[in-house]
C-alpha positions in Angstrom: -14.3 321.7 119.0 -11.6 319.4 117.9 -11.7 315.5 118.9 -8.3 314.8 119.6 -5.3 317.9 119.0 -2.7 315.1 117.5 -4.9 314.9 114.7 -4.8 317.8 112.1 -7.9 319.6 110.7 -7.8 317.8 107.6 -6.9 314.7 109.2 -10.0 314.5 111.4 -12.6 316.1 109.1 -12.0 313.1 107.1 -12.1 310.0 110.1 -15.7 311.7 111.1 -17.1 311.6 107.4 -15.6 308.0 107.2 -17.5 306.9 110.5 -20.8 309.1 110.4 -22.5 306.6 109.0 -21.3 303.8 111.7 -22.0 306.5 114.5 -25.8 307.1 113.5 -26.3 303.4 113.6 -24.3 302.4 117.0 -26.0 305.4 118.7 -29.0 303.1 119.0 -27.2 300.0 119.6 -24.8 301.7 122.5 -25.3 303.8 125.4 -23.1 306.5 124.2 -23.8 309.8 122.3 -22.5 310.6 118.8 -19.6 312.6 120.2 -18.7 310.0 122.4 -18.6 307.4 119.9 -16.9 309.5 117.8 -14.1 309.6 120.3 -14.4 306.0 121.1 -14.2 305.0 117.1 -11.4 307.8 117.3 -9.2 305.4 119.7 -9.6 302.4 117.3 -8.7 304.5 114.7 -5.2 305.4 116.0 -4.4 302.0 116.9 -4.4 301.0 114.0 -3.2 304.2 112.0 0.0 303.7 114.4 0.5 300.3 113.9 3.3 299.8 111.8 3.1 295.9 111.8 -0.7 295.8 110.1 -1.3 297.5 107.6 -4.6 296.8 107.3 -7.6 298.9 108.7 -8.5 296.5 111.7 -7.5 296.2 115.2 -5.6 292.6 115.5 -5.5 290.2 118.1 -1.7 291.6 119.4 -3.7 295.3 119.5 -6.3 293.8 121.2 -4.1 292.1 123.8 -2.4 294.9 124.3 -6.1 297.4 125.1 -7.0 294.9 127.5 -3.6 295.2 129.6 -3.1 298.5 129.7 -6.4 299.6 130.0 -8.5 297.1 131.5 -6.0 295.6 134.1 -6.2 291.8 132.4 -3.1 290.6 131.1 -3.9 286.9 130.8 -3.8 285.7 127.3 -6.6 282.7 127.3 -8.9 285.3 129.7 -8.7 287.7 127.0 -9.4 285.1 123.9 -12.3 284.1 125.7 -13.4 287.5 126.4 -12.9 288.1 122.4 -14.3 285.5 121.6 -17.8 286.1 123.7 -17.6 289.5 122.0 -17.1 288.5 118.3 -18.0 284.6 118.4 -14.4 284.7 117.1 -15.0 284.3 113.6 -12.3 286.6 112.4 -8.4 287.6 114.2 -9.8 291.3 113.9 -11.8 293.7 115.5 -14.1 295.8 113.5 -15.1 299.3 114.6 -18.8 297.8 115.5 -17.6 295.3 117.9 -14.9 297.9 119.5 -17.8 300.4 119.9 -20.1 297.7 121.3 -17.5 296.0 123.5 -16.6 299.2 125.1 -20.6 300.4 125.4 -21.0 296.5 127.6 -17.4 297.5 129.7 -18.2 301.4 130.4 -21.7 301.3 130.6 -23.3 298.0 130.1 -26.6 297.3 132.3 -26.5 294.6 134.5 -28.3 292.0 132.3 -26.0 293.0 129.2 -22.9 291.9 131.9 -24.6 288.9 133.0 -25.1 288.0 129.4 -21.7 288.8 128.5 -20.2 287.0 131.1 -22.4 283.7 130.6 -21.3 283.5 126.7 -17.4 284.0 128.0 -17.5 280.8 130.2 -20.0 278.9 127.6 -16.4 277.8 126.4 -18.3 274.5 124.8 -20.8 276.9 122.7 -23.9 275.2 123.3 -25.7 277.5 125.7 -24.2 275.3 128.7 -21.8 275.8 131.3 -21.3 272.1 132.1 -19.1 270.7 135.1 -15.9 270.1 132.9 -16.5 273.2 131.2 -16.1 274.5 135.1 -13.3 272.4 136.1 -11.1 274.6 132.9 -12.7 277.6 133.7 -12.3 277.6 137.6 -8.2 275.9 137.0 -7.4 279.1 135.6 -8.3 281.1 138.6 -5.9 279.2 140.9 -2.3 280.6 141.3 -0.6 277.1 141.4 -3.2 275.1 139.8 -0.3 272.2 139.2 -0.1 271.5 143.0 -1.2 268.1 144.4 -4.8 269.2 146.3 -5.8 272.2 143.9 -7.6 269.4 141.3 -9.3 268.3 144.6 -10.3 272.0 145.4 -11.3 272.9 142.1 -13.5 270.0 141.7 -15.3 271.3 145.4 -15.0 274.7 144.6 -17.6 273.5 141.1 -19.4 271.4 143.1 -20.4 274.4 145.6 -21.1 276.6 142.5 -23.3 274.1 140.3 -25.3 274.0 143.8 -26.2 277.5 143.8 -26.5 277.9 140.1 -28.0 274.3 138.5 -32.0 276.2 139.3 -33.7 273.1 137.6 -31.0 270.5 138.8 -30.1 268.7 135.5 -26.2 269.0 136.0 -25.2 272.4 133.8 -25.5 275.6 134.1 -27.8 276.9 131.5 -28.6 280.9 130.6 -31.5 281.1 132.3 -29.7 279.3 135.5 -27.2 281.8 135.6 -29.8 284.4 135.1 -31.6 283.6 138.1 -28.6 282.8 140.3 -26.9 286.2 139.7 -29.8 288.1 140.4 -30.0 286.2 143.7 -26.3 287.0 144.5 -24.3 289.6 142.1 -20.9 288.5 143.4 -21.6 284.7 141.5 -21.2 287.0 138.2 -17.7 286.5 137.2 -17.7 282.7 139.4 -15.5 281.4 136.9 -13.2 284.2 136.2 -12.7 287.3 135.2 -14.7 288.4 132.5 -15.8 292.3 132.7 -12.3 294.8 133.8 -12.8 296.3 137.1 -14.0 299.1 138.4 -10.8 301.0 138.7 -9.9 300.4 135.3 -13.6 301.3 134.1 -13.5 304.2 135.7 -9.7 305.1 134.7 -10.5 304.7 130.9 -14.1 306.3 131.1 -12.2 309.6 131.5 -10.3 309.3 128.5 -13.4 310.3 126.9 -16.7 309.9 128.3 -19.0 313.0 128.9 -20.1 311.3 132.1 -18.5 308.9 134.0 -19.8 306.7 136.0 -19.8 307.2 139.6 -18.6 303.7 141.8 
């Protein structure tokens, strides 16, 4: 049964030899089968096959911006860098076909550790395994709609304070892993506290049909 009908016999006979290898390792590392990777590797593929502008063999930034629009519902630039870079430490302006494969294992069908996880290295915007109260202050400015008006500082700087309440466990002034850990399992909802980090479910469940065998029920 063919992957995808744009693709021509030849065409896809040769993108599954190139990725066989890729998709018996991932299968361990993902909670997708091989044919569902194949398809997911499939999609990366063709972005970058139809990108005229790179002719290289990764998916860019501007590719990447684009996925997470159209797809995933978030359209705000610095959201989406941090995103990337929780992902792929952001060592590189490329995605390889591991990190695509792995990113959309954590969005489709990540557990709820893996998401907590996930979302604790997006707002660790300092990288040292803190969230501390100026790292929330950024964070929580970007989830106001007119963070330049006169009182939003003022309700930002509460709006932290209530938060590093509930989440500081051991009371030392930062949000460590381990804090967050605890305090989402107490409350889910404090998840994505600072922002949005994971797509929603309407978008999950939107994309999962593109290719999934089984989609998950919300």
């Amino acid at each position: 049964m063919s992957l995808d009908s744009t693709l021509d016999s030849s065409e896809e006979a040769r993108f599954l030899t190139k990725v066989n290898r890729l998709v018996r390792r991932l299968v361990k590392r993902t909670h997708f089968t091989s044919r569902e990777l194949e398809s997911c590797l499939l999609i990366y593929y063709k972005l970058v096959r139809d990108d005229e502008t790179n002719p290289g063999l990764l998916v860019g930034r501007h590719q990447l911006d684009m996925v997470f629009d159209m797809a995933f519902g978030i359209s705000n630039s610095l959201t989406v860098a941090r995103i990337y870079n929780a992902l792929n430490k952001g060592v590189t302006a490329y995605v390889t076909m591991e990190t695509w494969a792995l990113m959309l294992s954590l969005f489709l069908r990540g557990t709820f550790d893996e998401k907590i996880d996930h979302c604790f290295r997006v707002y660790d915007i300092g990288g040292e395994g803190l969230i501390r109260r100026e790292h929330m202050l950024v964070l929580l400015k970007g989830c106001f709609i007119k963070p330049q008006e006169e009182d939003a500082d003022e309700a930002i700087k509460d709006l932290a304070e209530i938060i590093l309440r509930k989440m500081d466990m051991d009371k030392d002034g930062a949000i460590s892993r381990q804090d967050f850990r605890e305090a989402v399992y107490k409350e889910p909802e404090l998840m994505e506290c600072f922002g949005q980090a994971l797509p929603d479910r309407a978008h999950v469940y939107a994309f999962s049909r593109t290719f999934l065998e089984r989609v998950p029920k919300f």
